[in-house]
C-alpha positions as CSV (number, residue, x, y, z in Angstrom):
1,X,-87.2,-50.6,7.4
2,X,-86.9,-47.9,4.3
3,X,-83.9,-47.7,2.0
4,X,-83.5,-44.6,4.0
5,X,-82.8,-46.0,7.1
6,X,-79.8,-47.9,5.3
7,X,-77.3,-45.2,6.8
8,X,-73.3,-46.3,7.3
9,X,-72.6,-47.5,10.2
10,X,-75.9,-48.9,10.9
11,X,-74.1,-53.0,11.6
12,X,-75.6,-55.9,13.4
13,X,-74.1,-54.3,16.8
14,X,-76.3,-51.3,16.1
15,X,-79.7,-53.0,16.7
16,X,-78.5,-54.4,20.1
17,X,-79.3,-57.6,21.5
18,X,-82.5,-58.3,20.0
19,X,-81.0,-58.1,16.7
20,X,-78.1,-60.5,18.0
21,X,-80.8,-62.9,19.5
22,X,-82.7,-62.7,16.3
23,X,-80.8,-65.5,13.7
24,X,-81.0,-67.8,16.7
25,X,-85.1,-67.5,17.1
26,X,-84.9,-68.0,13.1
27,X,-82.9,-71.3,13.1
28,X,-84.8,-72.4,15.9
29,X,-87.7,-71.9,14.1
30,X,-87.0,-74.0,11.5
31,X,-85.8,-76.3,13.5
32,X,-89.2,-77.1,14.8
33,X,-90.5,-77.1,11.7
34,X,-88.6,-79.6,10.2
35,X,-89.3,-82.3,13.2
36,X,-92.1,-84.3,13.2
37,X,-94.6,-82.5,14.9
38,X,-93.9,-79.5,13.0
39,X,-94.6,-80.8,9.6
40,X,-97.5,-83.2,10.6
41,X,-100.3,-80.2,9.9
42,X,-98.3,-80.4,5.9
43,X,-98.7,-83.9,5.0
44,X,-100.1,-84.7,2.0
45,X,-101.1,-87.9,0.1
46,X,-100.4,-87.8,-3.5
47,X,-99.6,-85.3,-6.0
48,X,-102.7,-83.9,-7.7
49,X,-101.5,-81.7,-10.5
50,X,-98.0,-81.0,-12.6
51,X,-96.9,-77.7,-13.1
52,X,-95.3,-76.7,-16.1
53,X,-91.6,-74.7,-16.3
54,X,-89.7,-72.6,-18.4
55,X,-86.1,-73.3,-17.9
56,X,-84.5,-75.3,-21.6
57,X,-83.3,-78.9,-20.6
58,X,-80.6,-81.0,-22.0
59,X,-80.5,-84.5,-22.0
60,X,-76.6,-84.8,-22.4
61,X,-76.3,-82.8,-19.1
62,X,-78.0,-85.4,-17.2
63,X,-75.5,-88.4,-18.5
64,X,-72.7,-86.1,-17.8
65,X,-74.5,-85.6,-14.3
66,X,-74.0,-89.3,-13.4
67,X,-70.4,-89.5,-14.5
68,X,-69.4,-87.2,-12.4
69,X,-68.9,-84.2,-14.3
70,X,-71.6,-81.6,-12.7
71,X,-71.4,-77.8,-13.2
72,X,-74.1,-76.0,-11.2
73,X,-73.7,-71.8,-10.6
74,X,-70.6,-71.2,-12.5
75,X,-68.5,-74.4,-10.6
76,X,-68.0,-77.2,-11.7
77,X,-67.6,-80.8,-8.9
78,X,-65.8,-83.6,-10.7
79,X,-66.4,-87.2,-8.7
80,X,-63.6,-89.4,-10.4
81,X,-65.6,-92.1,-9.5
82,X,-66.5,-91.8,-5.9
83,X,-69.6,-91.0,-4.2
84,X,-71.0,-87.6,-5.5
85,X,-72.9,-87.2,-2.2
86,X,-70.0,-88.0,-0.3
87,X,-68.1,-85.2,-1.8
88,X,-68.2,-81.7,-0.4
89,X,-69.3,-78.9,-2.6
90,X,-67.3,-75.9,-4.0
91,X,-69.1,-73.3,-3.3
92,X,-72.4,-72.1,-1.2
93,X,-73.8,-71.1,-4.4
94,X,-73.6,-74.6,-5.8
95,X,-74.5,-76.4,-2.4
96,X,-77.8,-74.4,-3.0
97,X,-78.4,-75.7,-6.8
98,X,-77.5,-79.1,-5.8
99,X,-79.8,-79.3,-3.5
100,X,-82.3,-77.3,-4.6
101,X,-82.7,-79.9,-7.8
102,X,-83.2,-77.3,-10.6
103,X,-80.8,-80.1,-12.4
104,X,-83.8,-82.4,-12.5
105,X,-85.5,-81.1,-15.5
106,X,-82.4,-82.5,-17.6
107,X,-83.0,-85.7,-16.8
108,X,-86.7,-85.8,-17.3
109,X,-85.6,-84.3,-20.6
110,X,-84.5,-87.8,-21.5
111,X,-86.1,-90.7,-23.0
112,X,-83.5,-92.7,-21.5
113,X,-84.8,-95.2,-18.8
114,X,-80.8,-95.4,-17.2
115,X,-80.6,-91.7,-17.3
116,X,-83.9,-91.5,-15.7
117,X,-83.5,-94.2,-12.8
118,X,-80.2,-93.0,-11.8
119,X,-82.2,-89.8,-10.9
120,X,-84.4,-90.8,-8.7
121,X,-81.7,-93.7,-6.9
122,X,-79.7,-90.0,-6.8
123,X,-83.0,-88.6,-4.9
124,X,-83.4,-91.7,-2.7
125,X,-79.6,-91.7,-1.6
126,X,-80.4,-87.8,-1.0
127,X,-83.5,-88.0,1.0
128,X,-81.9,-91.6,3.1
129,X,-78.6,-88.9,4.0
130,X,-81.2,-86.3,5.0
131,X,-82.9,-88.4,7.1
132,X,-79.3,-89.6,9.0
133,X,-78.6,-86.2,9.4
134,X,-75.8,-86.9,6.8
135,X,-76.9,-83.7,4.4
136,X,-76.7,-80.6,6.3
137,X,-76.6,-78.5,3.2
138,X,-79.9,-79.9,2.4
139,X,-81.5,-77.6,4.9
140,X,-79.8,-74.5,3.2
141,X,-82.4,-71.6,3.7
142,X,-81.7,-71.2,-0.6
143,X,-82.2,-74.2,-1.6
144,X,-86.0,-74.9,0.3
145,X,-87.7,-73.1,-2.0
146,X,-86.0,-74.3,-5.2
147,X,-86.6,-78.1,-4.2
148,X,-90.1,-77.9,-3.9
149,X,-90.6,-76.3,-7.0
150,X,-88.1,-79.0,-8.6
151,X,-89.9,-82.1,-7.1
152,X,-93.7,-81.2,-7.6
153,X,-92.6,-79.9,-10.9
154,X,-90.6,-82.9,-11.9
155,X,-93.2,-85.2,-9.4
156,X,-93.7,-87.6,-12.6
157,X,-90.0,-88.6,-13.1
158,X,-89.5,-88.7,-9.2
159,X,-92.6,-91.3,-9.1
160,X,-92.0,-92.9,-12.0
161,X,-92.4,-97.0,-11.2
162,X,-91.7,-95.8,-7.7
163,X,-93.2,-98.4,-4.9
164,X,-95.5,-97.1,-1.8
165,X,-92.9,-96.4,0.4
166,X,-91.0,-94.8,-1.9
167,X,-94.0,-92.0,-3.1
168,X,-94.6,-91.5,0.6
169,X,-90.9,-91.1,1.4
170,X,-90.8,-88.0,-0.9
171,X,-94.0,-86.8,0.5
172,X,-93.1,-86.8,3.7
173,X,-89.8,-84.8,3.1
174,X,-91.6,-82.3,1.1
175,X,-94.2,-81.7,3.7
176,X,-90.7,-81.3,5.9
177,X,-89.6,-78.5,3.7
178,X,-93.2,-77.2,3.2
179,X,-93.0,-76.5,6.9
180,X,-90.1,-74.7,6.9
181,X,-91.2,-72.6,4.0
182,X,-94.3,-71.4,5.9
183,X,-91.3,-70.2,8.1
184,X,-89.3,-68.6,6.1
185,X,-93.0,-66.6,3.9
186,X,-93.6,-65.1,7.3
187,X,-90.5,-63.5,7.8
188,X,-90.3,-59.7,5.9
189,X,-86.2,-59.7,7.6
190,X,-85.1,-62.0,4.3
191,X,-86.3,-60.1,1.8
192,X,-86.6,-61.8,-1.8
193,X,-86.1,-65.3,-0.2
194,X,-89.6,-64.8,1.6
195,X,-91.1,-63.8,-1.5
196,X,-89.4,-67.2,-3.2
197,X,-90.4,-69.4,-0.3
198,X,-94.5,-68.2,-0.4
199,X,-94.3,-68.9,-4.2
200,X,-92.7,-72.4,-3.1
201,X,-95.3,-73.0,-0.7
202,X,-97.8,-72.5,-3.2
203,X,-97.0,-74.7,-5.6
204,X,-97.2,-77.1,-2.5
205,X,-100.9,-76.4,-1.5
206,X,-101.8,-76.5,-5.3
207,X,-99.6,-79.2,-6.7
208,X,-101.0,-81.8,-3.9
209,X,-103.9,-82.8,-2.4
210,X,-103.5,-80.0,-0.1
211,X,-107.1,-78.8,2.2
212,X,-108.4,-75.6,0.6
213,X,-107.4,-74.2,3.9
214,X,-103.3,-74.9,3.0
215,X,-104.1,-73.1,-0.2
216,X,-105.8,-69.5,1.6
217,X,-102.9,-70.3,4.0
218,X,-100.1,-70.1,1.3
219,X,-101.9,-67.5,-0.9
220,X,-102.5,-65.0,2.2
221,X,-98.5,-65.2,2.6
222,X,-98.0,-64.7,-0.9
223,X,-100.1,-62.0,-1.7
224,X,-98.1,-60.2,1.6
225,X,-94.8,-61.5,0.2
226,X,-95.1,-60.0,-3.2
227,X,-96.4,-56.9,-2.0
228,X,-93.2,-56.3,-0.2
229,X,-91.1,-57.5,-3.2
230,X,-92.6,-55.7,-6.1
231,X,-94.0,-52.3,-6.3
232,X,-95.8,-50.4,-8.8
233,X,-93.4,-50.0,-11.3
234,X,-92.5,-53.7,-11.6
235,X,-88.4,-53.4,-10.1
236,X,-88.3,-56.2,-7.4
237,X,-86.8,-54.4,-4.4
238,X,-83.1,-55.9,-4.9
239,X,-83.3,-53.9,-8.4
240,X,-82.2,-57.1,-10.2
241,X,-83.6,-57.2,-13.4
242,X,-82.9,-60.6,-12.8
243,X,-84.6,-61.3,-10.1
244,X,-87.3,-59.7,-12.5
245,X,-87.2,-62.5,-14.9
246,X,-87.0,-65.5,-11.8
247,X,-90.2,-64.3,-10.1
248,X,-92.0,-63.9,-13.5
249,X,-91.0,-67.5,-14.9
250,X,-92.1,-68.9,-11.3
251,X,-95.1,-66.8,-11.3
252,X,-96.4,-68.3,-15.4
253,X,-96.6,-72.3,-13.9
254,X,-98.2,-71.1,-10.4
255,X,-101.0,-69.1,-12.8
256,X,-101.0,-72.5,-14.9
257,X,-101.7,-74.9,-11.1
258,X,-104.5,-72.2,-9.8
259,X,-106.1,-72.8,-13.6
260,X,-106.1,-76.5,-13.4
261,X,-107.1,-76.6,-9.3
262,X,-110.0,-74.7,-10.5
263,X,-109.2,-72.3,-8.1
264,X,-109.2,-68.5,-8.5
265,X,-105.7,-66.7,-8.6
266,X,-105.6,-63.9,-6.7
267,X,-105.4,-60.5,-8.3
268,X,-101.8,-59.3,-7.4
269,X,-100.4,-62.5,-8.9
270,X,-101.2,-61.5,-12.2
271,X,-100.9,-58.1,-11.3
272,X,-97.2,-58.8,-10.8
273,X,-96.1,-60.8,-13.4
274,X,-97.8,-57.9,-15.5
275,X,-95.7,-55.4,-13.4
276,X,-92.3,-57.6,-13.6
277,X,-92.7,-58.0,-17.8
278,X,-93.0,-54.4,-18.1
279,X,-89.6,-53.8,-15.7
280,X,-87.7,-56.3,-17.9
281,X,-88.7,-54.8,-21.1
282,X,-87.6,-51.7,-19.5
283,X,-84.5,-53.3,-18.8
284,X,-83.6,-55.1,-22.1
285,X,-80.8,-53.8,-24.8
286,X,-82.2,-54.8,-28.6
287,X,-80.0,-57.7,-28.5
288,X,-82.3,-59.1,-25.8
289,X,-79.8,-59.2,-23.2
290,X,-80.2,-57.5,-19.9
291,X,-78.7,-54.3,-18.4
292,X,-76.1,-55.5,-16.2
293,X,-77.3,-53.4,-13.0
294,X,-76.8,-56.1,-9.7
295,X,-76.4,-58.7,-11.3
296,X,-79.0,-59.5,-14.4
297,X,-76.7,-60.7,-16.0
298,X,-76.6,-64.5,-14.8
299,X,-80.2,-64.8,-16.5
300,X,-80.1,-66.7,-19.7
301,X,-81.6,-64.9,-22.6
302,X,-84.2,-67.9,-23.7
303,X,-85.4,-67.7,-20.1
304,X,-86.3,-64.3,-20.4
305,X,-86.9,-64.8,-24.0
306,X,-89.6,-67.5,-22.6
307,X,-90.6,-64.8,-19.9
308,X,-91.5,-62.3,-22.1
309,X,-93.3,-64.5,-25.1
310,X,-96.3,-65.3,-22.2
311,X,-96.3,-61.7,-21.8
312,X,-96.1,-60.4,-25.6
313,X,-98.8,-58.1,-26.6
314,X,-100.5,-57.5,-23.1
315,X,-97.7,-55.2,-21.7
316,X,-96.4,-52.5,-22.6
317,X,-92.9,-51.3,-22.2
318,X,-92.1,-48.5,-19.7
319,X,-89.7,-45.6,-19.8
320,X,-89.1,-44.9,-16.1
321,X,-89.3,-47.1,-13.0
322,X,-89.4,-44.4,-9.9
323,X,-89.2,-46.5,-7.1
324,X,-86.4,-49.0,-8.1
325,X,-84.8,-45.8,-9.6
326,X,-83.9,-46.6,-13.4
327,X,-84.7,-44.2,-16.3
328,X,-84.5,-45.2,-20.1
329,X,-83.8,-43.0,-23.3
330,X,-85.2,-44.4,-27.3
331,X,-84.8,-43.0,-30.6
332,X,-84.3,-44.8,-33.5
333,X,-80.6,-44.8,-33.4
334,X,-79.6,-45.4,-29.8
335,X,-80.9,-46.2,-26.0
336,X,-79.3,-45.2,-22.7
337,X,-80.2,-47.3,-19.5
338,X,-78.8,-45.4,-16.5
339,X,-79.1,-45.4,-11.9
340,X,-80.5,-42.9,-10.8
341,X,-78.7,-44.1,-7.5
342,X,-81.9,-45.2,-5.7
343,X,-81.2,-47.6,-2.5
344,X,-82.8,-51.3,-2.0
345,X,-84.5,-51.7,1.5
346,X,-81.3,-53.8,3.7
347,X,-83.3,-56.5,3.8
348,X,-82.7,-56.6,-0.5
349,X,-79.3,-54.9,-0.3
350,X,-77.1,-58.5,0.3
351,X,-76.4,-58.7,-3.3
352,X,-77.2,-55.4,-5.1
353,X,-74.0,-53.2,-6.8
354,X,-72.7,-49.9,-6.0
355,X,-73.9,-49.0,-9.5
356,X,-75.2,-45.4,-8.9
357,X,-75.4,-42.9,-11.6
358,X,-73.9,-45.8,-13.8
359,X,-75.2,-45.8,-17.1
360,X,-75.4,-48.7,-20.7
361,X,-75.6,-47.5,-23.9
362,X,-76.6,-49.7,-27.0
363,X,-77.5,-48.8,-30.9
364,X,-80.0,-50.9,-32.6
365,X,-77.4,-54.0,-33.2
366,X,-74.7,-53.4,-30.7
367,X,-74.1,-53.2,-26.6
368,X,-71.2,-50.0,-26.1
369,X,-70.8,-48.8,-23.0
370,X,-71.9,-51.9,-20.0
371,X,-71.2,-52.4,-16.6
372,X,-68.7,-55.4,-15.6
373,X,-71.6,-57.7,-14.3
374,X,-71.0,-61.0,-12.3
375,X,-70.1,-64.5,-13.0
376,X,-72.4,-67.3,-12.0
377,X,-69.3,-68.8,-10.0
378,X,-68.0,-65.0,-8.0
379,X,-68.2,-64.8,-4.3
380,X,-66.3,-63.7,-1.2
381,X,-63.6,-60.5,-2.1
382,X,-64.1,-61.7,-6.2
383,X,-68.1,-60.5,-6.0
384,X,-67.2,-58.1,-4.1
385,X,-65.2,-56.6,-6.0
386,X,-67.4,-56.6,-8.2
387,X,-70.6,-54.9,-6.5
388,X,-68.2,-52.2,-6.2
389,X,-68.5,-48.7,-8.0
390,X,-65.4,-49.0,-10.0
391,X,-67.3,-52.5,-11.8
392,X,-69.8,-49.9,-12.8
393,X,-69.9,-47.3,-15.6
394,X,-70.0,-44.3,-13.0
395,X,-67.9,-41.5,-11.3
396,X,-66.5,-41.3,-8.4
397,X,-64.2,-38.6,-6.9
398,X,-61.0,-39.4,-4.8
399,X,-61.6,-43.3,-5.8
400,X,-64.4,-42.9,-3.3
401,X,-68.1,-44.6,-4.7
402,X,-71.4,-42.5,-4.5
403,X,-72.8,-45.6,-2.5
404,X,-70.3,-48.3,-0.8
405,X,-70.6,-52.1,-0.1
406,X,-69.6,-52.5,3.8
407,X,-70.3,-55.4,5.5
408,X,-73.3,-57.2,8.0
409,X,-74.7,-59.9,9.2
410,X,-78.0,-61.1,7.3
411,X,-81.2,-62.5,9.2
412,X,-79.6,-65.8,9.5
413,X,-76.0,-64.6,11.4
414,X,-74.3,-65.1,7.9
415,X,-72.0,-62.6,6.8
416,X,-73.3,-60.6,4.1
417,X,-72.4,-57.3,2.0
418,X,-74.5,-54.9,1.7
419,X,-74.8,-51.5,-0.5
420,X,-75.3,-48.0,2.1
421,X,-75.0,-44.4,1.4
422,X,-75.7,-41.2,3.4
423,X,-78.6,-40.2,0.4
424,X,-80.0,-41.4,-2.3
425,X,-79.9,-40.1,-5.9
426,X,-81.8,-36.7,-6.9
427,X,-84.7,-35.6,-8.7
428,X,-84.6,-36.5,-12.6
429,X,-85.1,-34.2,-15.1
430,X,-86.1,-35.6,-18.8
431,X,-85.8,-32.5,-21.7
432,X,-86.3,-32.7,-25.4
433,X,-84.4,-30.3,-27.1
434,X,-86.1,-30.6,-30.8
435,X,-85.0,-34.4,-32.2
436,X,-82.7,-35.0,-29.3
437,X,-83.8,-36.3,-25.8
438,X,-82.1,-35.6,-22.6
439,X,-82.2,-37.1,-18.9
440,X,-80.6,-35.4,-16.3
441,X,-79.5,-37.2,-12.7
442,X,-77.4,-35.8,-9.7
443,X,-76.4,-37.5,-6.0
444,X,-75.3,-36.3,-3.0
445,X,-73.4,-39.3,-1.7
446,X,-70.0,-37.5,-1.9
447,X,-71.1,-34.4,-0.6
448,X,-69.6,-34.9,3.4
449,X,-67.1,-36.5,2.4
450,X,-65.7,-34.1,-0.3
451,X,-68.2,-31.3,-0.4
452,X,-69.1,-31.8,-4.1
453,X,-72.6,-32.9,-5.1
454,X,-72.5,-35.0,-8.8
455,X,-74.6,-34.4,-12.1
456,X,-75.0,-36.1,-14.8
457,X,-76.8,-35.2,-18.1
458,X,-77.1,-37.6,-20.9
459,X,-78.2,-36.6,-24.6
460,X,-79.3,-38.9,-27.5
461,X,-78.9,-37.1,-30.4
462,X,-80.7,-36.6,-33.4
463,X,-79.3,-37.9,-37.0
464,X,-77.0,-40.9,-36.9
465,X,-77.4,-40.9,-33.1
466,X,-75.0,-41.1,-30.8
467,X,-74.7,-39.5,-26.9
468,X,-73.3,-37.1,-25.6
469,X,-72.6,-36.4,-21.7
470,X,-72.2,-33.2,-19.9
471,X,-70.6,-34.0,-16.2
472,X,-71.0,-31.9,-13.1
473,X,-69.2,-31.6,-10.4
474,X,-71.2,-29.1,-8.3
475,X,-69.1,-27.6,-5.1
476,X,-71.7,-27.2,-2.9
477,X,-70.5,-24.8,-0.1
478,X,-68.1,-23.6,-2.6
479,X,-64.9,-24.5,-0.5
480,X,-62.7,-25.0,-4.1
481,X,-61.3,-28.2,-2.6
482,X,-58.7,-29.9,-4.9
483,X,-60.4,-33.5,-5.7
484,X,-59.7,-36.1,-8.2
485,X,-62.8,-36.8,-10.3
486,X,-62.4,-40.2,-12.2
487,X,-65.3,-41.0,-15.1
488,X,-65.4,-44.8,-16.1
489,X,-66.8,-46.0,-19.3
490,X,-66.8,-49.6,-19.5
491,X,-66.7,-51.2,-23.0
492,X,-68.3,-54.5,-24.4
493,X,-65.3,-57.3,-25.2
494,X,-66.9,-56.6,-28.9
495,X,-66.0,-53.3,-29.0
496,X,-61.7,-52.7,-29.6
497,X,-60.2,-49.5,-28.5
498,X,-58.5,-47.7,-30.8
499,X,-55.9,-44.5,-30.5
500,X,-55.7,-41.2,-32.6
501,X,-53.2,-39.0,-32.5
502,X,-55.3,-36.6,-30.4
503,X,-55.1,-37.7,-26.7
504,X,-58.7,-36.8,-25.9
505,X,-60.2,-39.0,-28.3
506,X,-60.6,-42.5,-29.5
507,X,-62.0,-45.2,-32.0
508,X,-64.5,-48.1,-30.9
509,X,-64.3,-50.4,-33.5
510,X,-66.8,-53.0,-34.5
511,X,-64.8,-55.6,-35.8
512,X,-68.5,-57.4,-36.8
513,X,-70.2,-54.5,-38.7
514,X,-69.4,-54.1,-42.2
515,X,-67.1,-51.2,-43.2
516,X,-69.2,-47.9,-42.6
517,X,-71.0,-49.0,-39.7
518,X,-68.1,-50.5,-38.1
519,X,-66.6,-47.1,-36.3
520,X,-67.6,-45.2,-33.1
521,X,-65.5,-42.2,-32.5
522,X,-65.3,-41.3,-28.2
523,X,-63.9,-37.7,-27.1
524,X,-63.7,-35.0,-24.3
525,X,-62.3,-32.0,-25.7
526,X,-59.3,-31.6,-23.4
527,X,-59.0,-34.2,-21.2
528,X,-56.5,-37.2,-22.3
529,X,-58.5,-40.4,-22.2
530,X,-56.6,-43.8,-20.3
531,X,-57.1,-47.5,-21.3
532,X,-57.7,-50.2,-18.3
533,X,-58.4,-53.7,-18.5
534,X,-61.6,-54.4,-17.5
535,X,-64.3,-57.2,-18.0
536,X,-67.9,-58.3,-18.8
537,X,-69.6,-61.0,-17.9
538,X,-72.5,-61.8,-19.9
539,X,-74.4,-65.3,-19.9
540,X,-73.8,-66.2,-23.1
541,X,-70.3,-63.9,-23.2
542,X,-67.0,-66.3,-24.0
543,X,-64.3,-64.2,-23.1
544,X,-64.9,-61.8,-20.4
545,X,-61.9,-59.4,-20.9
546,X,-62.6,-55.9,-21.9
547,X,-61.0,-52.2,-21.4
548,X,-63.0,-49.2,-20.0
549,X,-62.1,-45.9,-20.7
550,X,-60.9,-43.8,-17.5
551,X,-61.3,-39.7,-17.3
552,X,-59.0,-38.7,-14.5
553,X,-60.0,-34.8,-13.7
554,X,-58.4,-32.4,-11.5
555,X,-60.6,-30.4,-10.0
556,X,-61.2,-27.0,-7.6
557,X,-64.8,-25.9,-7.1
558,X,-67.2,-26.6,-9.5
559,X,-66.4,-28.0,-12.7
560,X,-68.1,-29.1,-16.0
561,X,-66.7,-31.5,-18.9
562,X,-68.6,-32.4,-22.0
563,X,-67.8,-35.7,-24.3
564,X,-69.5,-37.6,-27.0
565,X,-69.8,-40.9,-28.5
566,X,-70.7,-40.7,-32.2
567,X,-70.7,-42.6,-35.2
568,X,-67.1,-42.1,-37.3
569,X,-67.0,-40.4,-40.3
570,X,-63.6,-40.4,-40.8
């Protein structure tokens, strides 16, 4: 299904009964595979070769790990001496970490031989509860993919000292899972969890003494898999730059296994992770943080810091990314990041924002204008909330969004929010004007609703730098209907509001930057600007409060408004 077809309206009752019936198949599915006759054709009988990873690893998380004290996706689980399987989880998103084992790699961080026992009598307990039927979350669609990974990854410290029984015990459950990833790679209605589940199912084939037919089987589904997922210009379909950064640090070890099994990787493999470097460059600020579109936020910068050092000096960074609709402006003085309001397929839109026509905008040392981002631990009305347009540097006219979040059902009966609009952003126009560069971006998502189309035309200018926006309101059947037109600017917790006397214009200060360098000066020459809390959630971000600025515009027919952000002379 095309982002196109991602109209309103278009719910779970919409497809009919065969849409209803369809979660049901799924489940059953996987049920099948997970018995014993659907597994038997994955068994294996020892692990062959150890991938490497990228993710950084710290011992003292492993000790704090056993106490009790574990913090996985933003929540934290604190045992107070009891069971830690016995307790239940906070959260979906940490039910899904937990039992994915990411955590592992902390532990085989260690040189400790306590540190690294009690992880694998944490596994055994695990894989004993699974095997009662005593860890239901264990067979979280989520967490499949990130287990296998995690256990052929970390197969040395899983099998250290380990007996016969226990090395085929953990065998046996990965073939388990193996067979309910060969499930979840064939099924395009899941969107980037297929794509995660054929990469999991490769590192199977490759990691143990797999036939050379498991490995064409697996490779055949991922070379489908990423096709779907990533298109030419690199932006995985959910427009995460995120996302961007996951796929390409699971991509580096698979290209390591294929190396070591002797065994040709297929083209689009490499092909991709070419692709997905050249996105995230796209999509980095000179700090080295990402954009905070959908949120690409919850990446650490040393993972994509790691990501991009395999791909230094073999991929170049691009300007424009067409199909997941982004755009980026460089001088030497500034760069602007903006939506051109493109939609994900709906099988990608569970956790994208309503972030169209947004826009960032960073100098050479510092993030200005962001959007708010997510926190590892948001879900429910708090993520929300936060998908929503308001969360995003954009416009909206009567508090209504250019694209909404409304509510579905995903492939497996969950509920699930998902972005829609009526269209989709407009044609851009790029313009260079002398020394200054310009990119120019409209939608129509307002335009039944309130009769107004929406431009946007951005400006880095020449000099000291700085931007400058001219905003359109464009009546299109020229009706004059009185609207509200509201113009958010999100600014980074570094930067600190100040007011002048003049109502229509204000100081960002840089508290950081020496004196000289330390002043921005915002204005829009008659309209009084309005401070709003707001907030920011970066990875490595302490404090998340912020303010935003907030144009509030009357209008009636067509109407234009031109500010600028520039540095301050005094």
């Amino acid at each position: 299904m095309s982002s196109a077809n991602m109209k309103r309206g278009e719910g779970p009752a919409s497809a009919g009964r065969g849409f209803a019936l369809a979660p049901s198949l799924l489940s059953a599915r996987l049920a099948m595979a997970r018995a014993w006759f659907g597994r038997s054709s994955f068994k294996a009988s020892r692990f062959v070769y150890v991938p490497p990873h990228l993710h950084l690893a710290d011992p003292s998380v492993a000790a704090d790990f056993l106490n009790g004290q574990i913090v996985l996706s933003g929540r934290s689980l604190l045992a107070g001496g009891r069971p830690i399987l016995d307790l239940p989880t906070p959260s979906r998103a940490f039910a899904a970490a937990f039992n994915g084992f990411d955590w592992l790699r902390h532990f085989e961080a260690s040189a400790d031989p306590a540190l690294r026992a009690g992880a694998r009598e944490l596994t055994t307990r695990w894989m004993e509860r699974r095997e009662k039927g005593r860890q239901p979350e264990a067979e979280l669609p989520e967490a499949l993919p990130r287990r296998v990974i995690a256990w052929v990854t970390h197969s040395v410290l899983l099998t250290e000292n380990a007996d016969f029984a226990a090395y085929r015990r953990l065998i046996d459950h990965l073939a388990r899972d193996a067979a309910m990833l060969r499930v979840l790679a064939g099924e395009a209605r899941i969107g980037l969890l297929r794509t995660e589940a054929a990469l999991a199912l490769a590192f199977h084939a490759l990691s143990l003494d797999r036939p050379n037919a498991a490995i064409r089987q697996a490779q055949a589904l991922l070379e489908t898999a990423l096709a779907q997922t990533i298109p030419e210009d690199g932006c995985p379909q959910d427009r995460d730059a995120g996302t961007a950064v996951r796929l390409a640090a699971m991509i580096v070890p698979l290209l390591a296994l294929y190396r070591a099994r002797q065994w040709p990787a297929p083209d689009i493999l490499t092909a991709s992770f070419q692709k997905l470097v050249a996105f995230i460059r796209m999509m980095q600020h000179p700090d080295g943080g990402l954009a905070l579109f959908n949120g690409a936020g919850l990446v650490t910068r040393d993972l994509a810091a790691e990501v991009m050092r395999f791909g230094a000096g073999r991929v170049a960074r691009q300007h424009s990314a067409p199909e997941g609709g982004f755009e980026r402006l460089e001088t030497d003085h500034g760069l602007l990041i903006v939506d051109t309001g493109r939609l994900p397929p709906p099988e990608f839109a569970g956790h994208a924002g309503a972030s169209a026509l947004a826009f960032e905008f960073s100098t050479k040392t510092d993030r200005l204008i962001v959007n708010c981002g997510f926190p590892p631990s948001a879900e429910g009305k708090a993520l929300r909330s936060l998908r929503m347009a308001s969360a995003h540097s954009g416009v909206l006219i009567d508090d209504l969004p250019l694209v909404d979040v409304e509510s579905f059902r995903d492939a497996f009966g969950r509920p699930e929010d998902r972005v829609v609009s009526n269209e989709e952003g407009l044609p851009v126009q790029r313009r260079t004007h002398g020394d200054a560069v310009s990119l120019t971006i409209g939608h129509a998502g307002l335009r039944t609703r309130t009769g107004y189309l929406v431009e946007r035309e951005f400006t880095l200018l020449p000099g000291d730098g700085g931007l400058a926006g001219a905003e359109r309101a464009i009546d299109v059947g020229g009706q004059g209907e009185s609207r509200r037109w509201t113009l958010v600017f999100h600014l980074h917790p570094r930067v600190i509001p100040e007011p002048l006397s003049r109502q229509d214009a204000l100081i960002l200060r840089l508290p950081h930057q020496p004196p000289g360098q330390d002043r921005w000066l915002f204005e829009c020459a008659g309209i009084p600007l309005h401070i709003e809390e707001s907030c920011c959630f970066e990875q490595e971000g302490v404090l998340p409060r912020t303010e935003a600025i907030i144009l509030d515009i009357p209008i009636a027919g067509t109407t234009e408004i031109r500010w600028r952000l520039s540095p301050y002379k005094g």
